[in-house]
C-alpha positions as CSV (number, residue, x, y, z in Angstrom):
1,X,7.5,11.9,33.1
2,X,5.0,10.3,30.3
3,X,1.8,8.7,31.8
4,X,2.6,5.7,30.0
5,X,6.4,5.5,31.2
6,X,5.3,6.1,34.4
7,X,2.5,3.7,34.6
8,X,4.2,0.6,33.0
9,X,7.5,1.5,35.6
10,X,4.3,1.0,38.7
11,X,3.1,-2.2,36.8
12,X,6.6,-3.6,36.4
13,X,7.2,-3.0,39.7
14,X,4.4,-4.8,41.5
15,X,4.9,-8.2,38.9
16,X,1.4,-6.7,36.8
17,X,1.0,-6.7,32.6
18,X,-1.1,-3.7,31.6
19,X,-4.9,-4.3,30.2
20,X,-5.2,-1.6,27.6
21,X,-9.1,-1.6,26.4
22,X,-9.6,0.1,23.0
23,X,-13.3,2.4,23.1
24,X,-14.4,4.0,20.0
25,X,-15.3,7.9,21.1
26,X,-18.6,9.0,20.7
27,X,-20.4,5.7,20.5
28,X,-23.0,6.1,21.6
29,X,-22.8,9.7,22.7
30,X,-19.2,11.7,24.1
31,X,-21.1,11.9,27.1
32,X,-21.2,8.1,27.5
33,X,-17.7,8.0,26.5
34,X,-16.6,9.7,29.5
35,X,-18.7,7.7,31.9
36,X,-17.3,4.3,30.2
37,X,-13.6,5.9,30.8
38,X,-14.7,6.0,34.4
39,X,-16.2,3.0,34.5
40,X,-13.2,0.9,32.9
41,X,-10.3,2.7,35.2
42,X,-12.4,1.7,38.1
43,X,-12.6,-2.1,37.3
44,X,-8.8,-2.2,36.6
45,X,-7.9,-0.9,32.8
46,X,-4.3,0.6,32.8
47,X,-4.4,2.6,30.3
48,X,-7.0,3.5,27.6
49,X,-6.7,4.0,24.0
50,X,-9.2,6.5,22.9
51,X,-10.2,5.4,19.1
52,X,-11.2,8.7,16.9
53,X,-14.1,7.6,14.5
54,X,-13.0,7.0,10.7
55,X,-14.7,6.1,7.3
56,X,-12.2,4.8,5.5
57,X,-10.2,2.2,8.2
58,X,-7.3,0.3,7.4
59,X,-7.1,-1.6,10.4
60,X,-10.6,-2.1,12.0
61,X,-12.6,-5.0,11.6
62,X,-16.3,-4.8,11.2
63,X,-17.0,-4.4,15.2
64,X,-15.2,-1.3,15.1
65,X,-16.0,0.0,11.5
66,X,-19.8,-0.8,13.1
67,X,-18.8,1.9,16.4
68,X,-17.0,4.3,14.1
69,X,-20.4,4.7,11.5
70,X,-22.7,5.1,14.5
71,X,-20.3,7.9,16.0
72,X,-19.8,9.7,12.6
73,X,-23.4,9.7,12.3
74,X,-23.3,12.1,15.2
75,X,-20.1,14.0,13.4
76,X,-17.9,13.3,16.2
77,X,-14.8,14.7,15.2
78,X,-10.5,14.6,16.4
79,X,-11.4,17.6,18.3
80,X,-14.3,15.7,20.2
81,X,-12.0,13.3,21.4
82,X,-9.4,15.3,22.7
83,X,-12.5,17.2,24.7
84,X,-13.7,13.8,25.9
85,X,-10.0,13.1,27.8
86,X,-10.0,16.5,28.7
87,X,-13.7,15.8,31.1
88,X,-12.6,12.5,32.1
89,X,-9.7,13.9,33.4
90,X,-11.7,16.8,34.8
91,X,-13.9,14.0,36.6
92,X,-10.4,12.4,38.3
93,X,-9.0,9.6,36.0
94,X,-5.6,9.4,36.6
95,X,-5.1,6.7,33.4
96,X,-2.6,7.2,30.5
97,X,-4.7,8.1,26.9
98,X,-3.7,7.4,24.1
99,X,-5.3,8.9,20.8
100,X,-5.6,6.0,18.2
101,X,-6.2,7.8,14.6
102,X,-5.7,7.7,11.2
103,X,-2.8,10.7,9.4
104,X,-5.2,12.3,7.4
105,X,-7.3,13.7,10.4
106,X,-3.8,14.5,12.0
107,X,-2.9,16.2,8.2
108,X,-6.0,18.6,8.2
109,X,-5.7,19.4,11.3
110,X,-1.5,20.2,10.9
111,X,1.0,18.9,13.4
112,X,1.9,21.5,15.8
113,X,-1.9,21.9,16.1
114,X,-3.2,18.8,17.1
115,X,0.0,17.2,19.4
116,X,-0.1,20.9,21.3
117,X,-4.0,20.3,21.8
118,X,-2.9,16.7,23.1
119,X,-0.2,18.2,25.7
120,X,-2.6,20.6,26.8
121,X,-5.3,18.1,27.2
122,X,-3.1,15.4,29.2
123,X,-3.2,12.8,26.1
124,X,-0.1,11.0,26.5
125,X,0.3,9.0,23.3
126,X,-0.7,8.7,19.8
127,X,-1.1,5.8,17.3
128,X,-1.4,6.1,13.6
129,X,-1.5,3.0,12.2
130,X,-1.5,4.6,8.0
131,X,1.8,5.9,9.0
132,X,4.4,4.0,8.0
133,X,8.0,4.2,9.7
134,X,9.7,5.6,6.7
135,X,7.5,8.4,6.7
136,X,7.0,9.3,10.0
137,X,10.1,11.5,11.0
138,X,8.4,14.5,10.9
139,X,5.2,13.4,13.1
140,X,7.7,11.9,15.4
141,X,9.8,15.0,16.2
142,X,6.6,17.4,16.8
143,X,5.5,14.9,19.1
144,X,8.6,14.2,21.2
145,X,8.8,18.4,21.2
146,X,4.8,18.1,23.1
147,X,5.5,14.9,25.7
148,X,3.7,13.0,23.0
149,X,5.2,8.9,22.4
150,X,4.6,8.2,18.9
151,X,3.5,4.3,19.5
152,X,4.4,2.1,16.6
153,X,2.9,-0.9,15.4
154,X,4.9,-4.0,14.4
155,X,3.2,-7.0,12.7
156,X,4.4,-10.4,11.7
157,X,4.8,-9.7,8.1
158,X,6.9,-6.6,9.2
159,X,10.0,-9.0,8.5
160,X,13.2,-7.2,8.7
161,X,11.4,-4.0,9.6
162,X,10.3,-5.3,12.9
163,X,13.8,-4.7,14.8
164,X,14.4,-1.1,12.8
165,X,10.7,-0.2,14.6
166,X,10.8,-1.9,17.6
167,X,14.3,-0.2,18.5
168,X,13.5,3.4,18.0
169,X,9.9,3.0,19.7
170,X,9.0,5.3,22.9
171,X,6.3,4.4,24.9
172,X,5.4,0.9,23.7
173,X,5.3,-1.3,20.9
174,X,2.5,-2.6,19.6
175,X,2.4,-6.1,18.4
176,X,-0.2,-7.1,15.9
177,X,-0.9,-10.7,16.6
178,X,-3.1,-11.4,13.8
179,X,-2.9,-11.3,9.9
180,X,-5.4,-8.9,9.0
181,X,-7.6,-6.6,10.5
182,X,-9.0,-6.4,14.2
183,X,-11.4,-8.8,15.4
184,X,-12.4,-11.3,17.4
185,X,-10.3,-14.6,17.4
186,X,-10.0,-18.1,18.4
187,X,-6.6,-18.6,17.2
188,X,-3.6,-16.2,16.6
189,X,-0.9,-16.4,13.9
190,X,1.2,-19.4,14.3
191,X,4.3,-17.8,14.5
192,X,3.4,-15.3,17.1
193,X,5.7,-16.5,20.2
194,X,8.5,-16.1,18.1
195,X,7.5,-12.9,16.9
196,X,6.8,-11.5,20.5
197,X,10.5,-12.9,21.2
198,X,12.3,-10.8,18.0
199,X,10.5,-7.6,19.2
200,X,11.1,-8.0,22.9
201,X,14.8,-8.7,22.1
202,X,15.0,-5.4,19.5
203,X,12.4,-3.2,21.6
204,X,14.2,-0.9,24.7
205,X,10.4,0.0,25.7
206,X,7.7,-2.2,27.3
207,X,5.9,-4.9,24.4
208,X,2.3,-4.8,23.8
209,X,0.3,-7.1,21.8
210,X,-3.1,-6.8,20.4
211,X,-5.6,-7.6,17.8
212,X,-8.9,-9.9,18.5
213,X,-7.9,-10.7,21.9
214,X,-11.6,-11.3,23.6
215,X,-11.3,-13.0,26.9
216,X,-9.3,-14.0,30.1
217,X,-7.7,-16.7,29.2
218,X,-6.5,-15.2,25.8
219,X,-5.1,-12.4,28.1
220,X,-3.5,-15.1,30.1
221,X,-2.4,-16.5,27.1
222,X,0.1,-13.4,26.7
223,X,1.1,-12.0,30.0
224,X,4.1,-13.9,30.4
225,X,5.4,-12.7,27.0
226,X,4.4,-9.2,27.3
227,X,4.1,-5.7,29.2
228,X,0.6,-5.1,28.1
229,X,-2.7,-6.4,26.3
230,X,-5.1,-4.5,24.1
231,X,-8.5,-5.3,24.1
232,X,-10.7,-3.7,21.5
233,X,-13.1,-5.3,19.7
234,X,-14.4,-7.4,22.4
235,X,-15.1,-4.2,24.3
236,X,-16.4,-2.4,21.6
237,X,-18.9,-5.3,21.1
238,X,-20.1,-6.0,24.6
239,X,-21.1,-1.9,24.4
240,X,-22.9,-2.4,21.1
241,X,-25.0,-5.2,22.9
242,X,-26.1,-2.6,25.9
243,X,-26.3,0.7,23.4
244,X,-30.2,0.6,24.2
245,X,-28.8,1.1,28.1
246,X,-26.2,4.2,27.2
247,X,-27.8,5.5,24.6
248,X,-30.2,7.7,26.8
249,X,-29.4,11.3,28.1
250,X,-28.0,10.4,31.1
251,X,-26.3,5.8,30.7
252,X,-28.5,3.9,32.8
253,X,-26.2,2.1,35.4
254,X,-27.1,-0.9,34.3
255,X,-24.9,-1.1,30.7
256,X,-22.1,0.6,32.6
257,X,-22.0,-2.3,34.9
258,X,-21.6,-4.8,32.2
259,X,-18.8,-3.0,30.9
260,X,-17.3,-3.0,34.3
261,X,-17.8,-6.5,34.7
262,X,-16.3,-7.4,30.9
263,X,-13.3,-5.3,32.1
264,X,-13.2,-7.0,35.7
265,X,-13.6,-10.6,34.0
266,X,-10.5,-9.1,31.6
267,X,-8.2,-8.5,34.0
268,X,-9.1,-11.1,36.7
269,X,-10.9,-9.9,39.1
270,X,-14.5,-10.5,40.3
271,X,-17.1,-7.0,40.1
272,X,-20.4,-7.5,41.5
C-alpha cells in the first residue's frame, strides 16, 4: 500500500487532518535537509513534501524562489533530493515524501528513470505543478507502473476542469486556495468554501488545500473542510530567519528547535 494511502486511512481513523509542511532541499545544505525532516516528523508533520530547487518557478512566491536561489547556488540537483529521502529514511522516518518539481527536470532526466529512482528510494508521490491534466497521460501511467500517485492540483479558476481532475486524482488533491502564487496570507480567495465543497464532492481521494497558509488558526480555519493542510512558505521562512543556526557543518540545535516549535505551534501541540 502507498505511504500516503496508508497514512491518511491512520489519520481518518483517529478523527486527525494531515499537516503537510513544504521544505525546499538543499537550503541550506542536504545535510540540514535531512535533520529538518527529522526534526518536523518528530513535532507532528504527516507527511512532507520535499521541494527540488528551480530557476524558472511558476508557482512559488518570493520566499521560496529566495530558498530555491540559495540551494541552486550549491547546484543541488533532482538527484540530490531523491538522496536526501533516501538518508532520512535511512535515519528511521517513517513519513510519506512527496517530490514537488517542475516537468522539465522530470524531461531531462526521462520517465522510467526518475519514478524507478523514486520507488527505489521510498518517495511516495510526485507533484508537477507545469503539467497540465491534458498532458499528463503519459507521466501518469509510468508512475502508477512504480507505486508513484501523481498528485494534481486544482485551483479556483480551474472552472469546469476542477471535477474532470479531482475525479481521476490518486493520492490527494491539492487545492490552491489563493489566486496567484504561494505566499503568505491574511485572507484567501473569497469563494474558497465553495470550491473546497465542488472538489470534495468530485474527488474519490482525501482533499488537501494549500497556498500561504502561515499559522494555527489558518490551519484551524480548514480542518473541518479538509483531509490535509500544506504549509510551505511559512516554513520555508521561519528557516531563512535561523540559516545563520543550520548553515554550519553540523545545525546547531538551536535553529532545529525553532523549526520544531513552528511545526508544534502548526499542528497544536506545545514543544518545549
Amino acid at each position: 500500500m502507498n505511504r500516503i494511502d496508508q497514512r491518511f486511512a491512520e489519520l481518518k481513523e483517529r478523527g486527525e487532518t494531515a499537516l503537510i509542511p513544504f521544505l525546499t532541499i538543499g537550503d541550506p545544505s542536504l545535510d540540514a535537509s535531512v535533520e529538518l525532516i527529522l526534526e518536523m516528523e518528530q513535532a507532528g508533520a504527516d507527511l512532507i513534501e520535499l521541494g527540488v530547487p528551480y530557476s524558472d518557478p511558476l508557482a512559488d512566491g518570493p520566499v521560496i524562489q529566495r530558498s530555491s536561489e540559495r540551494a541552486l547556488q550549491r547546484r543541488i540537483s533532482v538527484y540530490d533530493v531523491i538522496e536526501v529521502a533516501n538518508k532520512a529514511r535511512k535515519r528511521g522516518s517513517k513519513l510519506p515524501f512527496i517530490l514537488f518539481t517542475y516537468y522539465n527536470p522530470v524531461l531531462q532526466i526521462g520517465l522510467d528513470k526518475i519514478f524507478k529512482l523514486m520507488q527505489e528510494n521510498e518517495i511516495s508521490g510526485a507533484i508537477i505543478p507545469d503539467l497540465p491534466l491534458e498532458e499528463d497521460s503519459e507521466t501518469r501511467e509510468v508512475a502508477e507502473r512504480y507505486g508513484i500517485h501523481l498528485i494534481p492540483l486544482v485551483a479556483p479558476t480551474s472552472n469546469e476542469r476542477v471535477k474532470r481532475i479531482a475525479a481521476g486524482a490518486k493520492g490527494f488533491v491539492y487545492c490552491v486556495s489563493s489566486l496567484g502564487v504561494t505566499g503568505v496570507r491574511s485572507e484567501f480567495f473569497g469563494g474558497i468554501d465553495e470550491f473546497l465543497s465542488t472538489v470534495r464532492e468530485a474527488a474519490q481521494v482525501p482533499i488537501v488545500v494549500g497556498f500561504g497558509i502561515s499559522n494555527r488558526e489558518q490551519v484551524e480555519r480548514f480542518e473541518k473542510q479538509c483531509d490535509g493542510v500544506v504549509v510551505g512558505s511559512a516554513i520555508v521562512r521561519t528557516i531563512e530567519e535561523v540559516l545563520h543556526h543550520l548553515q554550519a557543518d553540523s545545525a546547531h540545535p538551536e535553529g532545529l528547535l525553532q523549526i520544531r516549535k513552528f511545526v508544534g505551534q502548526l499542528k497544536g501541540t506545545t514543544i518545549q
